[in-house]
LOKOLPA-554511 format. One record per residue (C-alpha): residue in three letters; x, y, z. Coordinates in steps of 0.001 Angstrom, whole numbers, plus 500000, padded with zeros to 6 digits. Example, Ala and Ser with C-alpha at 12.3 -4.5 7.8 and 13.67 -1.06 7.14 Angstrom:
REM residues 2
Ala512300495500507800;Ser513670498940507140;
***
This chain:
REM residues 160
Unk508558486500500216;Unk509383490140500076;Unk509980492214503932;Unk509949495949503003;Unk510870497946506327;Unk510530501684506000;Unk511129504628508991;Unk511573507743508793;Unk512458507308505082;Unk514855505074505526;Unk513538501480503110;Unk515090498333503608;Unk513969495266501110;Unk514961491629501623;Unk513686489066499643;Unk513807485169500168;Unk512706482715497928;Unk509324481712497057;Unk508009484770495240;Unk507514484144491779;Unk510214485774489681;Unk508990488372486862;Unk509761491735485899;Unk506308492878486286;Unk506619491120490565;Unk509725493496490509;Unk507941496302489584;Unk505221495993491873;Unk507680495436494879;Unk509333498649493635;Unk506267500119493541;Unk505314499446497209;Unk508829500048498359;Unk508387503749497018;Unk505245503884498351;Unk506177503228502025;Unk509062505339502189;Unk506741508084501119;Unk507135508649497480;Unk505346511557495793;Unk505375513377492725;Unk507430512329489675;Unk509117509852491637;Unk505363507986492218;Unk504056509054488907;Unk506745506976487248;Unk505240503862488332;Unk501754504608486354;Unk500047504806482896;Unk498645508017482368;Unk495561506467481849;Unk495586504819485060;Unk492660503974487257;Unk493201503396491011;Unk489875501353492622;Unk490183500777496529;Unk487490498998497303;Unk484912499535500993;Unk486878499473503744;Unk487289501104507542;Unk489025504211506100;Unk487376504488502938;Unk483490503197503577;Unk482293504084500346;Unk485465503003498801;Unk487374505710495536;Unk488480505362492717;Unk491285507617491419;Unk493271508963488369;Unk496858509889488373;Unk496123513179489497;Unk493914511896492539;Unk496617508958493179;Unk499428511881493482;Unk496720514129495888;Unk496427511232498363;Unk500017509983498538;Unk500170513942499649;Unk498192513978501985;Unk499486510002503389;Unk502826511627504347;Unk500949513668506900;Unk499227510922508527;Unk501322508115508786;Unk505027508807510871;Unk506148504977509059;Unk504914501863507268;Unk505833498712506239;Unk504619496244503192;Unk505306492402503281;Unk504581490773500630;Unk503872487338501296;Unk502608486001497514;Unk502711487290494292;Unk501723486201491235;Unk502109487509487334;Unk500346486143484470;Unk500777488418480784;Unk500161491833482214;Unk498624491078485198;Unk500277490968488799;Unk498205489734491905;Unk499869490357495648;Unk498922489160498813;Unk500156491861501279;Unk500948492433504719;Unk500381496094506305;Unk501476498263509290;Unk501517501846509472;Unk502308504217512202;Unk499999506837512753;Unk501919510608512741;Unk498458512597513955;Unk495422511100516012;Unk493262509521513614;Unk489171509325515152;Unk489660507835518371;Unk493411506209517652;Unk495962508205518857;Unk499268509355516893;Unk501702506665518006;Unk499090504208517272;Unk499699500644514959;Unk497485500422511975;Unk497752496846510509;Unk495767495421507150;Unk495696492290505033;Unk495511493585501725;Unk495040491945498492;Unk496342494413495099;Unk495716493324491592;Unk498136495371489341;Unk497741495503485378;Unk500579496976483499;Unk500320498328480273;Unk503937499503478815;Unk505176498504482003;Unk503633500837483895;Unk500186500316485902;Unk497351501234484008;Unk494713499803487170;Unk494993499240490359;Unk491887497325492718;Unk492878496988496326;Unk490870495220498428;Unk492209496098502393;Unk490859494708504825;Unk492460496306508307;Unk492604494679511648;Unk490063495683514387;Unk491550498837516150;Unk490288499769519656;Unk489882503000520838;Unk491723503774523810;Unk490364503261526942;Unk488595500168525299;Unk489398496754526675;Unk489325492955525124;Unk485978491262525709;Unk486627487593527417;
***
């Protein structure tokens, strides 16, 4: 198990046993390590294929889902930085066969601006499951499948 803490750019990685150890795991982590400290740019862009395609799949943020190129990958971690103040990946299983890494990840990210009804401040928090393949060791696709935790709006109370 991988515990990736980042604020205010500021990444701290610990790892523990249990993850299955392969250069292609160790890239991914990397990967999501850059990502939640913020990484844009060449500094992102080193992680991908040029030929990459990036599929997130339906979710609460994304209804209709995307699907993105390196140039559209680069445009959204962009725009990310303004809208979350911190995040933080676990990564609680991961597993690499040939060129192909599947992770089982834990997500929270603090919002920087009101987002809808959520206020800045607020806890965003997702189960997410990313299949990575990696062609010259570097991702050439990326499928996410997120599925976030049900957020109340404020002023909204628990039913029971």
């Amino acid at each position: 198990m991988f515990w990736l803490f980042v604020d205010g750019g500021r990444s701290t990685l610990a790892c523990m046993t249990g993850l299955q150890r392969h250069p292609l795991v160790d890239t991914a982590v990397r990967y999501h390590q850059a990502v939640g400290r913020g990484a844009v740019g060449e500094e992102l862009a080193g992680f991908f294929h040029a030929d990459v395609v990036q599929r997130e799949f339906p979710n609460v943020l994304f209804p209709d889902g995307a699907v993105r190129d390196l140039a559209g990958i680069l445009e959204a971690a962009e725009r990310g930085r303004g809208v979350l103040r911190c995040q933080r990946f676990d990564v609680l299983n991961a597993v690499a066969v040939g060129d192909q890494v599947a992770l089982e990840v834990d997500w929270a990210g603090t919002l920087a601006v009101a987002l809808g009804d959520l206020p800045s401040g607020h806890v965003l928090r997702a189960r997410i499951a990313v299949f990575l393949e990696f062609r010259d060791g570097r991702i050439v696709a990326q499928r996410n499948y997120d599925c976030y935790e049900r957020s109340r709006s404020v002023g909204e109370r628990e039913a029971g």
